[in-house]
C-alpha positions in Angstrom: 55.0 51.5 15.4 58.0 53.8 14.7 60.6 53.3 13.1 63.7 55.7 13.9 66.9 57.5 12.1 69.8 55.1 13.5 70.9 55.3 16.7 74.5 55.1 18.1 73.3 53.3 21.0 72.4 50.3 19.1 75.7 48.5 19.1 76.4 49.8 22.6 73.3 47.9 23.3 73.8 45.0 21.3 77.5 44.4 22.9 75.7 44.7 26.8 73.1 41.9 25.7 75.8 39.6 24.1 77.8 39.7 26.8 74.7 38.5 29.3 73.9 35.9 26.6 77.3 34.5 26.7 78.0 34.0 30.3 74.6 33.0 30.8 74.7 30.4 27.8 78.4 29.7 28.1 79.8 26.9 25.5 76.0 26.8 23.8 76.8 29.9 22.4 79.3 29.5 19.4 78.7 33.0 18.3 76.6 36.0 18.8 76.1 38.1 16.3 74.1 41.4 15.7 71.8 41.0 12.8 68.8 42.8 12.1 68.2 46.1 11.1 69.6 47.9 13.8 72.9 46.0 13.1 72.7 48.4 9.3 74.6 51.7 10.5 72.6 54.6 9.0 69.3 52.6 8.5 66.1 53.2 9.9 64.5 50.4 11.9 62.4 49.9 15.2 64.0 50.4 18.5 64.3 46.6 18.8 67.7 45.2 19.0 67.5 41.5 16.5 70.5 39.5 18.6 71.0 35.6 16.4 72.9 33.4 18.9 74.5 30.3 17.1 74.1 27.1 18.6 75.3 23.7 17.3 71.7 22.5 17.9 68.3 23.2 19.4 67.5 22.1 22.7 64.4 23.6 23.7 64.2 22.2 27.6 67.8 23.0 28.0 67.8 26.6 26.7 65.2 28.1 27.5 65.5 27.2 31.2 69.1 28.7 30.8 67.6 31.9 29.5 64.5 32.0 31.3 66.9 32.2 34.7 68.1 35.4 33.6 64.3 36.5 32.5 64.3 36.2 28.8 60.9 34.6 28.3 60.4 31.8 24.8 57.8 33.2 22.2 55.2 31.3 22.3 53.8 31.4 18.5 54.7 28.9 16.2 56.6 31.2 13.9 58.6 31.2 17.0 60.0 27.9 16.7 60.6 27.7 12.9 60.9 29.4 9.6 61.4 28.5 5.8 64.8 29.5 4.0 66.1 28.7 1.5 63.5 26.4 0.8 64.2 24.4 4.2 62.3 24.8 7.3 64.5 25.3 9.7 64.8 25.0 13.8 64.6 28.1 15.7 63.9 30.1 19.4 63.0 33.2 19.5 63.1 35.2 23.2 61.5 38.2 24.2 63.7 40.6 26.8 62.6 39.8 30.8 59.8 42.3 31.7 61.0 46.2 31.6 64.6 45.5 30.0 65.5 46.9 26.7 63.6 46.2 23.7 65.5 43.0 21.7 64.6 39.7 20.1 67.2 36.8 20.6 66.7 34.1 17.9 68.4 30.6 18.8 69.3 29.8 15.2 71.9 26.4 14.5 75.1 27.2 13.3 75.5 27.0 9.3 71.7 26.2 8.8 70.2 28.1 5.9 67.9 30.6 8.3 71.5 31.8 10.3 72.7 32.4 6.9 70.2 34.5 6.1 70.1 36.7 8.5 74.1 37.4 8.5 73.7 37.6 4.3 70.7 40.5 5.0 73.3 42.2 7.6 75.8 42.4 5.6 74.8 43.2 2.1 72.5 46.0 3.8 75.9 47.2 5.2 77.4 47.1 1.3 75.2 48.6 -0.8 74.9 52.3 0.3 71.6 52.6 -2.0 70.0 49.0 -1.6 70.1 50.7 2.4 69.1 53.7 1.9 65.8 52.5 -0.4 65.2 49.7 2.0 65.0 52.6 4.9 62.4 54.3 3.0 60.3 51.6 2.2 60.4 50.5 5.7 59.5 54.2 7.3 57.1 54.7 4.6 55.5 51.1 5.7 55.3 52.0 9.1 53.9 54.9 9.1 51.2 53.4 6.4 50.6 49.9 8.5 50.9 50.4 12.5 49.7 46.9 12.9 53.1 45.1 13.7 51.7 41.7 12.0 50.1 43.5 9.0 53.5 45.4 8.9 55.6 42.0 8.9 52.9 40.5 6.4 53.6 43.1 4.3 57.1 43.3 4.6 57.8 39.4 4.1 57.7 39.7 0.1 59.5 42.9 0.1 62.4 40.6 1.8 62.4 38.3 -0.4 63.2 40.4 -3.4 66.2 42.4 -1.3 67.7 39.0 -0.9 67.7 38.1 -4.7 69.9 40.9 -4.7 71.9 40.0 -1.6 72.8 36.8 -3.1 73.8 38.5 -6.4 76.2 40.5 -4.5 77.1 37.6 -2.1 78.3 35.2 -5.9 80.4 38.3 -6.8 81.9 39.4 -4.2 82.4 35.8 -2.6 80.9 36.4 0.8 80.9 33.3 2.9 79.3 33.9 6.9 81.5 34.6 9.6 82.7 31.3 11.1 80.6 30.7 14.5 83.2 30.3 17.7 82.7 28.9 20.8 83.8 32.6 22.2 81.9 35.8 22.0 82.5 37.3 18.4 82.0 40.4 18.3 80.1 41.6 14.9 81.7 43.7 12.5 80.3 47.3 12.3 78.3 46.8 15.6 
């Protein structure tokens, strides 16, 4: 697995994907946001572009038919389809790219729940702290080139998370971050 210097192109990217997510998903979409580490200008990460789309809520039947009409095919393991934060389990899709397209991972995610949260919080304290970016980069190349098995590598990196984001919401209470308010038009993320 590598993981690569940042690349330019990864906004460029994210911005072509968004816009074939939101006229394929239309008025389910109330925002689509680049999250993930290639959404971190100057951070190292996979060449895997993390798109969260915010829905008001899930409805499996509905959207992945919408998105499997354009190709995107639904993960099928159960981590897939949920995830803990903040102490909740939470709702979630995640899509893999139709067959030959661009590496990406959409994640269906409801609006305001605490897993959406999350990931905009990582985003944008990554974004922040010059140093809490630059460390996490290391670990992460450092991690890849030690673990090339992808789930050993996520194993591994789970914990790891969890003590950046002690941090992130240090830095969220003093600064006063709040998320960006979902919209039911494309919104465009900052930095992308």
């Amino acid at each position: 697995m590598a993981v690569l210097e940042y690349q330019s192109q990864w906004p460029v990217d994210f911005e072509r994907l968004a816009g074939e997510l939101h006229k394929t998903l239309g008025n389910d979409a109330r925002a689509i946001d680049h999250v993930g580490f290639t959404a971190v200008p100057g951070l190292a990460a996979k060449d895997c572009v993390d798109i969260q789309v915010r829905v008001d809520s899930i409805h499996e039947a509905r959207q992945i038919g919408l998105l499997a009409a354009i190709g995107f095919r639904c993960r099928p393991e159960p981590w897939n389809r949920a995830e803990t934060s903040g102490g909740q389990e939470c709702r979630k899709l995640v899509f893999a790219p139709p067959v030959g397209a661009r590496r990406c991972n959409v994640h269906l995610r409801e609006d305001g729940a605490p897993n959406c949260r999350f990931a905009l919080l990582f985003r944008d304290y990554l974004r922040a702290d010059e140093a809490a970016r630059r460390e996490w980069g290391a670990f992460k190349r450092r991690l890849a080139r030690s673990v090339p098995d992808l789930l050993d590598y996520g194993q591994i990196k789970a914990p790891a998370t969890g003590i950046l984001m002690i941090a992130a919401e240090r830095w969220a209470a003093a600064t006063g971050w709040q998320p960006p308010p979902g919209r039911t038009a494309l919104r465009k993320s900052p930095a992308s």
